[in-house]
GUVOZA-663788 format. One record per residue (C-alpha): x, y, z; residue in one letter. Coordinates in steps of 0.02 Angstrom, whole numbers, padded with zeros to 5 digits, always signed. Layout:
XYZA ...
REM end
This chain:
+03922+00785-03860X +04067+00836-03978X +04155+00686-04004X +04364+00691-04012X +04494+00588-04073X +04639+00602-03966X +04827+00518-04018X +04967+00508-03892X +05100+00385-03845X +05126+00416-03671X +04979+00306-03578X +05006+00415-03423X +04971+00604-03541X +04838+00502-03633X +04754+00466-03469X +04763+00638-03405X +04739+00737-03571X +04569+00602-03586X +04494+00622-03427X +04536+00810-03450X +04430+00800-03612X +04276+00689-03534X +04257+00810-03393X +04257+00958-03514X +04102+00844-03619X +04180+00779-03751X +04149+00628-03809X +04351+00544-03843X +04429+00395-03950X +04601+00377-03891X +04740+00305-04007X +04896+00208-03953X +04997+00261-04111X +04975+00359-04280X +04957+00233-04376X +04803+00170-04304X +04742+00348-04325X +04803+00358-04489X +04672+00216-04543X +04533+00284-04455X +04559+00433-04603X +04606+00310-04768X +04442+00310-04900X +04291+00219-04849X +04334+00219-04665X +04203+00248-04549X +04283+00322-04399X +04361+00490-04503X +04195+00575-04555X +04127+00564-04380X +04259+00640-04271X +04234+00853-04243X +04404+00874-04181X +04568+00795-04167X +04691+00825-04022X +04867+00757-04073X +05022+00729-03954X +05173+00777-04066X +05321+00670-04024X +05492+00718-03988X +05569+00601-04122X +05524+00526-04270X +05378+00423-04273X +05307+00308-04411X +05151+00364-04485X +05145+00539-04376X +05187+00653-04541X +05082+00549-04651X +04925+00592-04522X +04960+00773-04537X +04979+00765-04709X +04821+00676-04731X +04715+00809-04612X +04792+00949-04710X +04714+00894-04875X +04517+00954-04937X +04421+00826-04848X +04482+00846-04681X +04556+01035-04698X +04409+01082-04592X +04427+00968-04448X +04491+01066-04316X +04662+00995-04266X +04745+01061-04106X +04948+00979-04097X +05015+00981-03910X +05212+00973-03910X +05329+00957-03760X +05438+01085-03863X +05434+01224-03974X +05461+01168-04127X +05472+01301-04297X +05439+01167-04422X +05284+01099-04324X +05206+01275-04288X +05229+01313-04471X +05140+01180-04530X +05009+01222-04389X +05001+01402-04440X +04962+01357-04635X +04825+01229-04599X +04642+01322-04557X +04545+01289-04408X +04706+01226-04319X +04811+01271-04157X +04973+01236-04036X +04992+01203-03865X +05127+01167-03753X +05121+01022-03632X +05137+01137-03495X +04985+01216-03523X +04866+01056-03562X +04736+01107-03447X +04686+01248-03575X +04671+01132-03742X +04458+01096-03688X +04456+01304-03707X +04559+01305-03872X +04433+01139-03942X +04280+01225-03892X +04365+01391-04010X +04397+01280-04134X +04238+01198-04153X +04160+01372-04147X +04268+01442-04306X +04223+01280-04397X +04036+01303-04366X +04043+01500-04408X +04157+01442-04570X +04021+01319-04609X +03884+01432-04583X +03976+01581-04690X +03961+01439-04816X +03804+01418-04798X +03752+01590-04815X +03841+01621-04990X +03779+01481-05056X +03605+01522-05029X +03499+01673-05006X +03435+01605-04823X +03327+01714-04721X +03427+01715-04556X +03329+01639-04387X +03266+01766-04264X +03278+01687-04073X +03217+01771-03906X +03327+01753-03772X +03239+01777-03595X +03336+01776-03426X +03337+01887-03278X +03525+01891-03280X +03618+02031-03384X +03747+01943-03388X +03683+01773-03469X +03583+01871-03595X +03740+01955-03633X +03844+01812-03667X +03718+01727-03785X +03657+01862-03896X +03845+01883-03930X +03861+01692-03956X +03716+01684-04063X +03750+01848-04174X +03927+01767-04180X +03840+01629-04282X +03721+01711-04402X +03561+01729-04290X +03468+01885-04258X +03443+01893-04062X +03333+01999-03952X +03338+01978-03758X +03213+02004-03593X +03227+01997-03433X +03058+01933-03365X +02937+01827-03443X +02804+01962-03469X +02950+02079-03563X +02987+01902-03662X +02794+01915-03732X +02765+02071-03759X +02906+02090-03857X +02857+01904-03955X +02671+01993-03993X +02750+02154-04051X +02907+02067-04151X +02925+01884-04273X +03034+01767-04174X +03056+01586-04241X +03132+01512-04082X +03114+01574-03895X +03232+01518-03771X +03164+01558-03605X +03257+01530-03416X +03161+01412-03303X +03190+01504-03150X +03122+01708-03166X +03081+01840-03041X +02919+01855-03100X +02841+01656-03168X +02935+01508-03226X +02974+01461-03394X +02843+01353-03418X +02742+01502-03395X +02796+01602-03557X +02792+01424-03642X +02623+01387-03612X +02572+01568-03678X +02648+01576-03841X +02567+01430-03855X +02411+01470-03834X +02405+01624-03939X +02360+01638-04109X +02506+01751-04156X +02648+01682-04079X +02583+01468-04086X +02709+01463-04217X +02874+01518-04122X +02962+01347-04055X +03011+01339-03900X +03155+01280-03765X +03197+01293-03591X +03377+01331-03519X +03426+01305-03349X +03561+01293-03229X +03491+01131-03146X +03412+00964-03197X +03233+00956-03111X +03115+00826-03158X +02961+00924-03115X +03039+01092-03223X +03085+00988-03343X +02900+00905-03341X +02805+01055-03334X +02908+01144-03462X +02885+00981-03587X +02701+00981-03569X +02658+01176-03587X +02733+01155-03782X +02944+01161-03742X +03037+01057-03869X +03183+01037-03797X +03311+01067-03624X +03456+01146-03623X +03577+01176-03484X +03693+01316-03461X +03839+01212-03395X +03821+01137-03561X +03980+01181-03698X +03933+01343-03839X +03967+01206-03935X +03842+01100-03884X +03706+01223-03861X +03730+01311-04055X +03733+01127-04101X +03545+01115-04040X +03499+01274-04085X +03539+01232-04278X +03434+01059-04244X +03299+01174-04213X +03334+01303-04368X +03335+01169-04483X +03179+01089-04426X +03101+01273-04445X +03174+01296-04617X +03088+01120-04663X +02924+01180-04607X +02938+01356-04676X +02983+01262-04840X +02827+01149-04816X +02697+01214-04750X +02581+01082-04749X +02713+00954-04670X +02734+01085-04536X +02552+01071-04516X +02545+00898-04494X +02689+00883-04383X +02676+01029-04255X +02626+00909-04120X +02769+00813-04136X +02892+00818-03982X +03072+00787-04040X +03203+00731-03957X +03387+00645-03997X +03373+00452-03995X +03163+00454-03951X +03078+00353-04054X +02903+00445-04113X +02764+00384-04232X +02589+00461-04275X +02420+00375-04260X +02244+00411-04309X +02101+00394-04195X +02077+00222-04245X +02279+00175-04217X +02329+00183-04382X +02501+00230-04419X +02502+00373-04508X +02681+00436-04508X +02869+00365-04412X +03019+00438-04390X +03192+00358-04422X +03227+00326-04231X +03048+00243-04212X +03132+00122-04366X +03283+00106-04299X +03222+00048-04106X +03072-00076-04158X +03201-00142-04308X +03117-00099-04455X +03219-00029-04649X +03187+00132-04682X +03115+00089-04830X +02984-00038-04751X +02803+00012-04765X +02734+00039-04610X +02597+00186-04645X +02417+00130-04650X +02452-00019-04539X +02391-00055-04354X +02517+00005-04222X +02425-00104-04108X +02472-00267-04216X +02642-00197-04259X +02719-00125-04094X +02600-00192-03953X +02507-00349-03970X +02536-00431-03820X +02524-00378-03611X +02677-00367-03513X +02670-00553-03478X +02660-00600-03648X +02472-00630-03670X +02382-00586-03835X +02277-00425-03805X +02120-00383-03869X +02095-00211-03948X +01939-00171-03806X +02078-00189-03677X +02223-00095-03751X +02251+00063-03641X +02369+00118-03791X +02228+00102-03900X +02099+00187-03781X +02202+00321-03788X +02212+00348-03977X +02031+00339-03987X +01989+00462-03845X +02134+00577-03902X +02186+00599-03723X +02357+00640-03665X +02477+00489-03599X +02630+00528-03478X +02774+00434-03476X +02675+00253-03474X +02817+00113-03457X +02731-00034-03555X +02828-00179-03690X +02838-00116-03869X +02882-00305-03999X +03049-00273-04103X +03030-00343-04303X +03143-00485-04233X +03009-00535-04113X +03081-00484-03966X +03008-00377-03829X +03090-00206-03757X +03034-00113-03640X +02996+00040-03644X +02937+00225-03595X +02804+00315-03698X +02705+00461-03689X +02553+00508-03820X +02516+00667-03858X +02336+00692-03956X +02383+00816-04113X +02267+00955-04150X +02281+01036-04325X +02170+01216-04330X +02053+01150-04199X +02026+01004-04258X +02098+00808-04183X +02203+00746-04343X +02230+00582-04186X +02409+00550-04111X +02595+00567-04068X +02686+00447-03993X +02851+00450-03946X +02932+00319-03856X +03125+00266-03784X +03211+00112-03747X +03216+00081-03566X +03324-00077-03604X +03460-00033-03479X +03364+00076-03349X +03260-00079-03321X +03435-00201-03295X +03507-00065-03186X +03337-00064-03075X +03333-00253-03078X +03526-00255-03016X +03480-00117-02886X +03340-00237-02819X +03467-00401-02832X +03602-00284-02752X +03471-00235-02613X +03431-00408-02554X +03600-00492-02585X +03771-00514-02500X +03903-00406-02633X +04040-00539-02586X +03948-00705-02567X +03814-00673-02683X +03699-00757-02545X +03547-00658-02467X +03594-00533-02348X +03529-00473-02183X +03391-00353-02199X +03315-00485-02355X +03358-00643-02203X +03251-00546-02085X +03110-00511-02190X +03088-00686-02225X +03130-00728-02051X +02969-00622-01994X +02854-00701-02142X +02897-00894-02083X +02859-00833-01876X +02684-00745-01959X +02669-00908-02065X +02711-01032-01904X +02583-00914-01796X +02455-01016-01880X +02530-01179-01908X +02582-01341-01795X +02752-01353-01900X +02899-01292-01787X +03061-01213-01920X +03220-01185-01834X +03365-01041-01865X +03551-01106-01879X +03657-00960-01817X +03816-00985-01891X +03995-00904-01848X +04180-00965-01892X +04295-00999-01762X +04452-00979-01864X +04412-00835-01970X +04507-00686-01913X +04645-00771-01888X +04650-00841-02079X +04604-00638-02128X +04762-00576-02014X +04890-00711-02081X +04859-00741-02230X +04780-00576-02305X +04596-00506-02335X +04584-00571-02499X +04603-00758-02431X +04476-00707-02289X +04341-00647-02435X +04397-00814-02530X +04344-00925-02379X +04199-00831-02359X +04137-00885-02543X +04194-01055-02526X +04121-01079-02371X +03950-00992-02425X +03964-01116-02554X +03990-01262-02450X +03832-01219-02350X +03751-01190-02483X +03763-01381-02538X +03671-01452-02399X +03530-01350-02408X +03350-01437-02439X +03255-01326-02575X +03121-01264-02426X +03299-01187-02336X +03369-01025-02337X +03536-00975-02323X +03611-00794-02306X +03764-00704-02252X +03723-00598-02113X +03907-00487-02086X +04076-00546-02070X +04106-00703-02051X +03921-00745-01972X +03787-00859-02058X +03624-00899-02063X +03517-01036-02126X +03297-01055-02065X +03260-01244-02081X +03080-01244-02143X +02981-01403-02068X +03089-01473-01957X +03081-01610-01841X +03107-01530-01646X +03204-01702-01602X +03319-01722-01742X +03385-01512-01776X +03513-01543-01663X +03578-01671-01772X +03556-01562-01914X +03650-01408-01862X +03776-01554-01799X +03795-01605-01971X +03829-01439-02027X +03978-01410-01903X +04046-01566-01951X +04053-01509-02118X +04161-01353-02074X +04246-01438-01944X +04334-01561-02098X +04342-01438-02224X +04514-01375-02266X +04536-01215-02340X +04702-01198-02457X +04791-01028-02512X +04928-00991-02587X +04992-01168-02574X +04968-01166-02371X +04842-01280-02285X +04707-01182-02146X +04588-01282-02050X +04413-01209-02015X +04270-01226-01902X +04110-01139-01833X +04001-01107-01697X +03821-01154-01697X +03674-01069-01615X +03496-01144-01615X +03334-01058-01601X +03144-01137-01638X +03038-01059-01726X +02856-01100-01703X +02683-01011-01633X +02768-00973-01466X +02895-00872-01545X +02874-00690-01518X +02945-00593-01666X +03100-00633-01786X +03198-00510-01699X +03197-00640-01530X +03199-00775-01634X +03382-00687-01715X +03447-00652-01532X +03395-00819-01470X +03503-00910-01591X +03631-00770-01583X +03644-00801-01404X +03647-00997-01419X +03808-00942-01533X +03892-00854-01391X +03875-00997-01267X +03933-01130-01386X +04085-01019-01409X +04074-00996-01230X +04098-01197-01204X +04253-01217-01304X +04212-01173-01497X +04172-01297-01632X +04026-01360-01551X +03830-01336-01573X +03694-01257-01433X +03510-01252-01451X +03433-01106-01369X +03325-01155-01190X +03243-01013-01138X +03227-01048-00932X +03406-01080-00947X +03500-00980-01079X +03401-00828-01052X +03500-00785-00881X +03667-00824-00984X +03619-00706-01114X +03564-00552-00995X +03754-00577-00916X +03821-00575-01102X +03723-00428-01147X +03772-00345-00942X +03938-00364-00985X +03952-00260-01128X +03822-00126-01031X +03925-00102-00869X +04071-00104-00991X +03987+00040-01092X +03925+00132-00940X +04106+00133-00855X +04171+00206-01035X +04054+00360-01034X +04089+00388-00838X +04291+00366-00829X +04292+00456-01021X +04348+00276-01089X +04270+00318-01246X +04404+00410-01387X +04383+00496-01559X +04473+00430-01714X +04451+00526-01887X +04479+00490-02074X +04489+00636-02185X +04384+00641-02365X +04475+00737-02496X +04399+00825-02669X +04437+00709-02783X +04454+00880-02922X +04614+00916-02809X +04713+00753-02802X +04832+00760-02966X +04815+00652-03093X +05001+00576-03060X +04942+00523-02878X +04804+00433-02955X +04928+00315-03066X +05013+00264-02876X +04988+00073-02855X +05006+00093-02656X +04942+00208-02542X +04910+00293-02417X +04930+00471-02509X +04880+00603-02384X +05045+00647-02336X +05076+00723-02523X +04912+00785-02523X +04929+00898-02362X +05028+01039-02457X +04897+01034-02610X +04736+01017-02533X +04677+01179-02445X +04623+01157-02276X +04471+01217-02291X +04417+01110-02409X +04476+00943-02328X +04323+00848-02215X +04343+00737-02073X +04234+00587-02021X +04248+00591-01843X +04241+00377-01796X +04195+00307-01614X +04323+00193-01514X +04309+00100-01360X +04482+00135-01250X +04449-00037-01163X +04571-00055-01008X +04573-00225-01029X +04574-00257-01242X +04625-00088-01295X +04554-00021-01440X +04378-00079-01470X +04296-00045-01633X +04116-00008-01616X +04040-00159-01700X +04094-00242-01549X +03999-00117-01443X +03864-00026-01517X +03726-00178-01537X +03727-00182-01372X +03715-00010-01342X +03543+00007-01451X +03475-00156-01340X +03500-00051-01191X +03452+00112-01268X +03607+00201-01226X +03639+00270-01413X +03587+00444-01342X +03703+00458-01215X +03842+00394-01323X +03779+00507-01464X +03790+00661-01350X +03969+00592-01291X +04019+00603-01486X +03939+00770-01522X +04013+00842-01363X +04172+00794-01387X +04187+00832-01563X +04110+01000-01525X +04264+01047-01398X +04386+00978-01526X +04333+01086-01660X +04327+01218-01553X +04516+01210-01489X +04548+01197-01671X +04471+01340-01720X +04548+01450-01589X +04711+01417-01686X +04659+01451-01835X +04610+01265-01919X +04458+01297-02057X +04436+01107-02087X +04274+01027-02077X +04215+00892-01962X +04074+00766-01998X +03983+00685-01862X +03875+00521-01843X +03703+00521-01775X +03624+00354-01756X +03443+00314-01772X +03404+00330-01609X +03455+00521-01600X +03334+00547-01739X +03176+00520-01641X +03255+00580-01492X +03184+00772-01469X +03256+00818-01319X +03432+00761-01362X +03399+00874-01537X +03367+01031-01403X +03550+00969-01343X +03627+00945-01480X +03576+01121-01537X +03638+01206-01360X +03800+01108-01371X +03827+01193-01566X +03761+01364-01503X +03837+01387-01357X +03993+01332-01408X +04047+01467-01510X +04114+01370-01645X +04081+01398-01841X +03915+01284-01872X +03967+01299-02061X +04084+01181-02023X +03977+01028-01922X +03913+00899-02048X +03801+00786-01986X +03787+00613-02057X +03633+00508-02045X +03616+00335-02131X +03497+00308-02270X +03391+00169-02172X +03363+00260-02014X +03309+00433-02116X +03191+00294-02243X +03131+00227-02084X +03090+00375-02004X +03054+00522-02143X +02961+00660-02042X +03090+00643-01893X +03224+00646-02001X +03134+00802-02092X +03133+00892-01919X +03307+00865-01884X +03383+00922-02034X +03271+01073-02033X +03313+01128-01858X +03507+01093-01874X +03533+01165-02051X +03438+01322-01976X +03604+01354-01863X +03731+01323-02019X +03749+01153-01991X +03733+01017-02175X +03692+00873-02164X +03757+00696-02257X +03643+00541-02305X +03783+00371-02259X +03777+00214-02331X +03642+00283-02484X +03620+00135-02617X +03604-00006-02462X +03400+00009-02504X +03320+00021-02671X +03179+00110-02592X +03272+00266-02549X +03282+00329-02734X +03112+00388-02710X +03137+00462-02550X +03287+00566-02592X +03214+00708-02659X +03117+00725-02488X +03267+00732-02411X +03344+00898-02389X +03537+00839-02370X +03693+00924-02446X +03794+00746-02472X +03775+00587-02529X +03905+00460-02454X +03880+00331-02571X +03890+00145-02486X +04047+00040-02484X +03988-00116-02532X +03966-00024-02717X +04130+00062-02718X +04237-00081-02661X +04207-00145-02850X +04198-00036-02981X +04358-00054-03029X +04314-00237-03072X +04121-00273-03085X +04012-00190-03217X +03861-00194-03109X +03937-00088-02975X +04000+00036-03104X +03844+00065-03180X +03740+00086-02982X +03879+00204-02923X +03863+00325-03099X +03682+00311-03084X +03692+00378-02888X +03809+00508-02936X +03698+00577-03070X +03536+00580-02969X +03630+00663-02833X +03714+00801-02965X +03519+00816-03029X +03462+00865-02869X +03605+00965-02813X +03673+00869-02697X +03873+00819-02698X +03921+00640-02694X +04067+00565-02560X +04130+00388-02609X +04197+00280-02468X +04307+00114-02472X +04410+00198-02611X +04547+00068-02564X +04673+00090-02709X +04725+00176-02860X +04586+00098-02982X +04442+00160-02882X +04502+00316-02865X +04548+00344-03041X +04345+00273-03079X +04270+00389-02971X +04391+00548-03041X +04334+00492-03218X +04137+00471-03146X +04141+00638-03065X +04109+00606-02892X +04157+00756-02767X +04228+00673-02615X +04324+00508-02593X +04372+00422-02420X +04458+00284-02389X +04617+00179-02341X +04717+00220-02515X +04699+00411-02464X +04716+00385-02266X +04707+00258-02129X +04581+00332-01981X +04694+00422-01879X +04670+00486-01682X +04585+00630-01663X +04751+00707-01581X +04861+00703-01743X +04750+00844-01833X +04828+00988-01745X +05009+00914-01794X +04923+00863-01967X +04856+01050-02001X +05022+01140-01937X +05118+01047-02072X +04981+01078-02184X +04981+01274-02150X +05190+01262-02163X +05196+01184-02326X +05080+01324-02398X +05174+01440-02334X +05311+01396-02404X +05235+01361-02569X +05177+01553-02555X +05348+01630-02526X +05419+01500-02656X +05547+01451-02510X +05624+01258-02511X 
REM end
């Protein structure tokens, strides 16, 4: 990754012209001023011999230290460097001085977005200058690469790039062309496509490998799309490295002259070459050598540099097993007999990617991934290769994943689906005990009106110092965890059956004279209690949950601020009129068409200007309308209740109650229905937005409401191109193969699908690729705070790549203000949703929305005001 020095005053062009650079794949150092450039450059710095281009924002005035800079870059050392000056103004002075320095250009303001195409020009003149160099210099014989790819117009492009630079090139188009032509011709590197009409890559690898006439030609793969098992396969039949064709011609000559030079070396010495043709290299792996007995017999600087050893330290001869891994993964001594590492010297057998804890000089232990290769020299075992990376920070991020899975983002307390597990191991552990537990069901009286009044940053304040209040009169046996909203939970191991009353009394006392304070005003709180048992009688934690649940609802029921254990003979009748309520409520809504459509449209984040990002309040969709093309704008289509009685009714409210009564299908079939009709009407005039849709888990395992689904798209004449449908990540986890069928039989009509909420489970990284979905909505909870929290920054770029490697694009929701979005924009998500861009709107206001749309481009088109 070429790395850049940019300098510009302006924060707002330094943000754009940076992002503009990162996106391109440069690597960028941004300065605030010229002098702070200036002393990257002065003798003995650091920082000047390291940058391979310098992009410089020419003021308008004088500026101190912005002549001595140029003057600096323009003398032998740095007269190389390319150096491209962007200027508001033409200036004749300034493109005189540009014109007379080599390996330099000019660039209006105006026309920023083309500097990553002038760098990437620059950067090639510099590397054919050096190269010319080179080649007068020394009497070099030049390197003769292979070039395979069915597509004319790829082979094209890089014989030209590579002649451009001083290599001979030949091309092919299929991999049995590629080695015919490598038996009948010498070739010193072969670059070979992954994907061919005729085999893969690893194909051609794997057979100039294996033959005596062309073992010698090093190899590489080049592909359009990261795939672990390509990648894999292409590794282990003799590739030495992975290129990518989305990669910059900077980039790729860059690794193509790794690979020359470490030719030339073992041209130059042939017995080195010899010694080391086993060796897999890569950038930043660490790799070492070993004979059959473990015995180091060579390292390489990176294998130094990782385990903390001088490069001058002595490490040949000595035991790698003493040196590097003495010890088990819980610390313990371990005897040579036992050492799978050293098994696997002495059988010379091939190791894949083994995660296991490698000792740094220091004394302490990294983890990290290794594989061993067994090196074979003219037939013969000469013992090992090892090479080895630092897992340091793929093992914090998986750790975090695993916290994040089980924990409450806000609270930091356990959340639900962690609460529930445990709830279901203490009714299995009670099933065979006398001891009786009980479940506190907690829920704050007083909570939404603090979060309307005062703001929902003093509701998720009261929510911590509340969880923290809780959390003080816990015994060590409890366990206490935030369940949604403003709803608590706490299971009281070993309790006494006459005194929990007392207890959960206690605990409602304690909210009850608690007094929360914000911004200088005074807010009393209190909370509901529900009460369930928990002993051998109790069915499952799920009853146990809506016992205590219900015991909540009745002790609202009596007045709030009060405590109710659950009695089944008596409660039980209570709770089925709760639960009736909501279902004759529910019912009535799907018969008198009670039930209404709300939407929230996700924009490309590529399309949103860089000046709408710097906004510190939203919502910006109405700017966005006349820059956004229609048909790339998506709407979530979101459920309401149209309650005669409440009004709106958001489906939190409603939809639990709907699974308990299994009415999700008809509800589901309501949503597709309707949303089917709307796009239709849309359509019909013309609209080429996209709708997504919600399917719950229910639907998923539903067959015969699939069939409908299916006639409802068919028959409905409508575009299935542009129906997304979005499952959630737990109910596709939690039911794979149904999940499998549904997307298969959908996507077969032109329908995509979208996996929601992806990131709630740690599990589902290894299910994704199983998954055949076009988006990845990544969950809120992760998005909310990456503009603040480290550990949410470094989950949602992990998600995003995995999704990119697997060809999937990524949708962000919550993006709630300007930070966020400008995180995500720099991250490279695709899609962002949330309140900053738009509140959800009714369904009614996207005919309006799209006619205003479809005006504004007009009127853009005929350049009228």
């Amino acid at each position: 990754m070429p790395r850049v020095l940019l300098v510009e005053l302006s924060a707002t062009i330094r943000h754009i012209e940076k992002n503009l650079l990162i996106k391109a794949g440069y690597e960028v150092e941004a300065d605030l001023d010229f002098n702070s450039a200036l002393r990257r450059f002065v003798p003995g710095s650091y920082d000047g011999g390291t940058f391979e281009a310098v992009v410089l924002g020419w003021p308008g005035d004088a500026v101190d230290g912005a002549d001595e800079l140029c003057t600096l870059l323009e003398k032998n050392t740095y007269s190389s460097l390319p150096l491209l000056t962007l200027a508001h103004e033409s200036d004749a002075d300034l493109i005189r001085r540009v014109e007379r320095r080599d390996n330099s250009a000019f660039l209006l303001w105006e026309d920023y977005q083309k500097s990553t195409d002038l760098i990437a020009k620059l950067l090639i003149d510099a590397h054919q200058r050096k190269r010319t160099e080179a080649t007068a210099n020394s009497i070099v014989q030049p390197i003769r690469v292979l070039f395979v790819d069915d597509s004319r117009t790829v082979r094209v492009k890089y014989q030209r790039l590579l002649m451009a630079n001083g290599y001979e090139a030949e091309t092919a188009a299929t991999v049995g062309e590629g080695y015919e032509k490598a038996l009948d011709s010498r070739f010193d590197i072969a670059i070979i496509d992954y994907f061919m009409p005729d085999a893969t890559g690893d194909v051609l690898c794997q057979r100039l490998r294996d033959n005596a006439t062309t073992t010698g030609i090093t190899t590489a793969i080049i592909t359009g799309t990261y795939l672990d098992k390509a990648i894999k396969q292409s590794l282990e039949a003799g590739a030495v490295e992975c290129m990518f064709k989305n990669e910059s011609d900077d980039l790729f000559l860059t690794r193509i002259d790794a690979m020359s030079r470490h030719i030339r070396a073992h041209k130059s010495i042939e017995k080195e070459r010899e010694r080391l043709g086993g060796i897999l290299r890569s950038v930043g792996e660490g790799v070492y050598g070993v004979n059959s007995e473990g015995y180091i017999s060579f390292v390489n600087p990176a294998c130094r540099r990782i385990l903390g050893y001088a490069p001058d330290e002595r490490l040949i001869g000595k035991s790698a097993l003493e040196l590097f891994h003495y010890t088990d993964e819980d610390g313990n001594p371990i005897d040579e007999s036992k050492c799978f590492l050293q098994h696997t010297y002495a059988d010379g057998t091939p190791l894949n990617a083994r995660e296991t804890l490698f000792w740094h000089k220091s004394g302490n232990s990294i983890p990290v991934e290794c594989t061993v290769y067994p090196l074979t020299i003219k037939g013969k075992r000469e013992g090992s290769v090892v090479a080895f990376r630092d897992i340091s920070e793929r093992k914090l991020l998986e750790e975090e994943l695993r916290w994040q899975a089980s924990h409450d983002a806000l609270t930091k307390l356990y959340n639900r689906r962690y609460f529930e597990e445990q709830l279901t191991q203490e009714a299995g552990r009670l099933k065979r005990s006398k001891e009786t537990s009980a479940l506190l069901y907690i829920d704050l009286d007083r909570f939404k009106y603090i979060n309307d009044t005062a703001g929902h940053a003093a509701g998720d304040r009261l929510l911590v110092e509340i969880a923290q209040q809780i959390k003080q009169r816990l015994r060590n046996t409890d366990l206490l965890a935030r369940l949604g909203g403003d709803e608590f939970a706490v299971i009281l191991r070993n309790v006494c059956k006459e005194s929990v009353n007392q207890v959960a009394d206690d605990y409602r006392e304690m909210l009850d004279s608690y007094m929360f304070i914000y911004n200088g005003k005074q807010y009393k709180v209190n909370g509901s209690i529900g009460i369930a048992l928990i002993d051998k009688e109790s069915e499952s934690a799920s009853e146990i949950l809506a016992n205590a649940d219900i015991a909540c609802h009745i002790a609202k029921g009596e007045g709030r601020n009060r405590t109710h254990l659950f009695i089944p003979e008596s409660d039980s009748k209570k709770a089925m009129n709760l639960d009736l309520g909501w279902s004759s409520r529910l019912h009535n809504a799907l018969v008198q068409d009670h039930l209404v459509l709300h939407y929230q449209p996700i924009i490309p984040i590529e399309l949103i200007p860089p000046e709408l990002m710097l906004e510190t309040e939203g919502p910006i969709y109405q700017q966005l309308l006349s820059i956004v093309p229609q048909e790339q704008q998506i709407s979530e289509l979101l459920l309401r209740l149209d309650d005669p009685m409440w009004g709106i009714v958001f489906p939190g409210a409603f939809l639990p109650t709907a699974e308990r009564f299994n009415m999700m299908d008809k509800i589901d079939y309501w949503v597709v229905n309707a949303a089917v009709k709307k796009l239709a009407s849309l359509q019909q005039t013309g609209y080429s937005g996209m709708f997504t849709i919600n399917l719950s888990g229910q639907t998923i395992t539903n067959k015969q409401l699939i069939e409908d689904i299916e006639s409802l798209v068919v028959n409905s004449a409508i575009d299935p191109g542009k129906v997304i449908f979005e499952i959630t990540e737990t109910s596709a986890v939690s039911n794979l193969v149904s999940a499998n069928e549904l997307i298969t039989r959908l996507s077969a009509l032109g329908c995509r699908f979208a996996l929601d909420d992806f990131g709630s489970g740690f599990s589902s990284f290894s299910h994704l690729k199983n998954l055949p979905v076009d988006f990845i909505k990544i969950d809120g909870l992760f998005v909310r705070g990456v503009a603040t929290d480290p550990s949410d920054r470094a989950i949602v770029h992990s998600i995003n790549d995995i999704a990119h490697s697997l060809g999937k694009k990524t949708i962000a929701e919550y993006v709630e203000d300007a930070a966020i979005l400008r995180f995500l924009y720099e991250s490279g998500i695709n899609y962002v949703q949330g309140h900053f861009l738009s509140p959800p709107m009714d369904v009614s206001n996207i005919a309006p929305q799209a006619a205003q749309q479809n005006h504004g481009n007009k009127k853009q088109s005929t350049g009228k005001k």
